[in-house]
N, C-alpha and C positions, 0 to 999 in steps of 0.2 A: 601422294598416296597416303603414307602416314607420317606424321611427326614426329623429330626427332625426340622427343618427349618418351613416347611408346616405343620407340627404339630405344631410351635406355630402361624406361619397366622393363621391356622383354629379357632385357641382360640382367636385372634386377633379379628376375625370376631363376633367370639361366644358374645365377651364380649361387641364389639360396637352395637351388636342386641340386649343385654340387657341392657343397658346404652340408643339406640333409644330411645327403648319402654318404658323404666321409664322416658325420658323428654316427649315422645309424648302422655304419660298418665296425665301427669302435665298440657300438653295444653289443654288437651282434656277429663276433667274429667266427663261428663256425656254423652261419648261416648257409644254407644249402642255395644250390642256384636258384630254384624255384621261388625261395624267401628272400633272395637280394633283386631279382625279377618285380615280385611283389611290389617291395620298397621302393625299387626306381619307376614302376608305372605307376603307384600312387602319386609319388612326387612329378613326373611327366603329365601326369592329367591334366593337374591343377594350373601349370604353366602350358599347357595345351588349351587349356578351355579361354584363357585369358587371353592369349594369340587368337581366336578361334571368335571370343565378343570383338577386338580388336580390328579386326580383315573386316568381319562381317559390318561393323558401323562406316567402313572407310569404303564402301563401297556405293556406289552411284544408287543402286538399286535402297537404300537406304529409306532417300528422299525423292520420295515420286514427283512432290511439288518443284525441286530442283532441275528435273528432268527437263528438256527437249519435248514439246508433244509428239514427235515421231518416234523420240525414244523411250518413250514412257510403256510399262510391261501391258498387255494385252490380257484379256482376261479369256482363262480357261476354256471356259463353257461357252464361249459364244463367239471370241475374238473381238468384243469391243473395248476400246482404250478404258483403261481404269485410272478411275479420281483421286486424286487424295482427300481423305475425311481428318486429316490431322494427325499429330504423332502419338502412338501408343508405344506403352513397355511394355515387355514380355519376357516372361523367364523361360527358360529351355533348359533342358536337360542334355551331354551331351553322351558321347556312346560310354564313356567312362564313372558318368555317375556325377558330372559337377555342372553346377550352375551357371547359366549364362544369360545375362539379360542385356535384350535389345532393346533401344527403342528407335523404330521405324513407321513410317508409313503405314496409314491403312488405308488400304481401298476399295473403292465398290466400283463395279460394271455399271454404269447407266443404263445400258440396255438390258440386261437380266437381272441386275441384281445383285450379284454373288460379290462376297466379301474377301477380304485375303491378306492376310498377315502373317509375316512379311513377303513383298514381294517379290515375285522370282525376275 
């Protein structure tokens, strides 16, 4: 699934979130809940979003050329198999406001056309 490599980033991350938040509790000691709230989902985002590029590369749907042609995703609008045109990047935004870039697959429908990055 994924490497133990990005198993220890993830703890990497884990432990500089908890290492922030005990110095930012130190500057900040009659912070109200709503402002220790704050601090901790700033600092969750960031090790959210990096778990979040992390799943999404390690995932099958990644590499369409890797694919199975049976298991290869389907295209929307018409239901025919989709190609791979090679790998692209792409940055994303997530629900929290941080950056995530993939690079996946793009595809097009033979039969219609339609493009799709990344796919589902």
């Amino acid at each position: 699934m994924w490497s133990n490599a990005t198993e220890r980033h993830w703890q990497q991350e884990a432990d500089r979130v908890m290492s922030g938040m005990k110095e930012w509790r130190l500057q900040h000691p009659r912070a109200s809940l709503r402002e220790i709230e704050t601090a901790l989902d700033e600092r969750f985002a960031k090790m959210r979003a990096r778990m979040l590029q992390d799943v999404a590369l390690a995932s099958a749907a990644a590499r369409i050329s890797e694919a199975e042609e049976a298991e290869r995703p389907r295209c929307a609008q018409c239901g025919g198999p989709l190609e791979s045109h090679g790998e692209q990047e792409r940055t994303l935004t997530t629900t929290f406001n941080e950056p995530i870039r993939l690079e996946r697959s793009y595809a097009t429908c033979p039969v219609c056309g339609t493009g799709l990055f990344p796919p589902r």
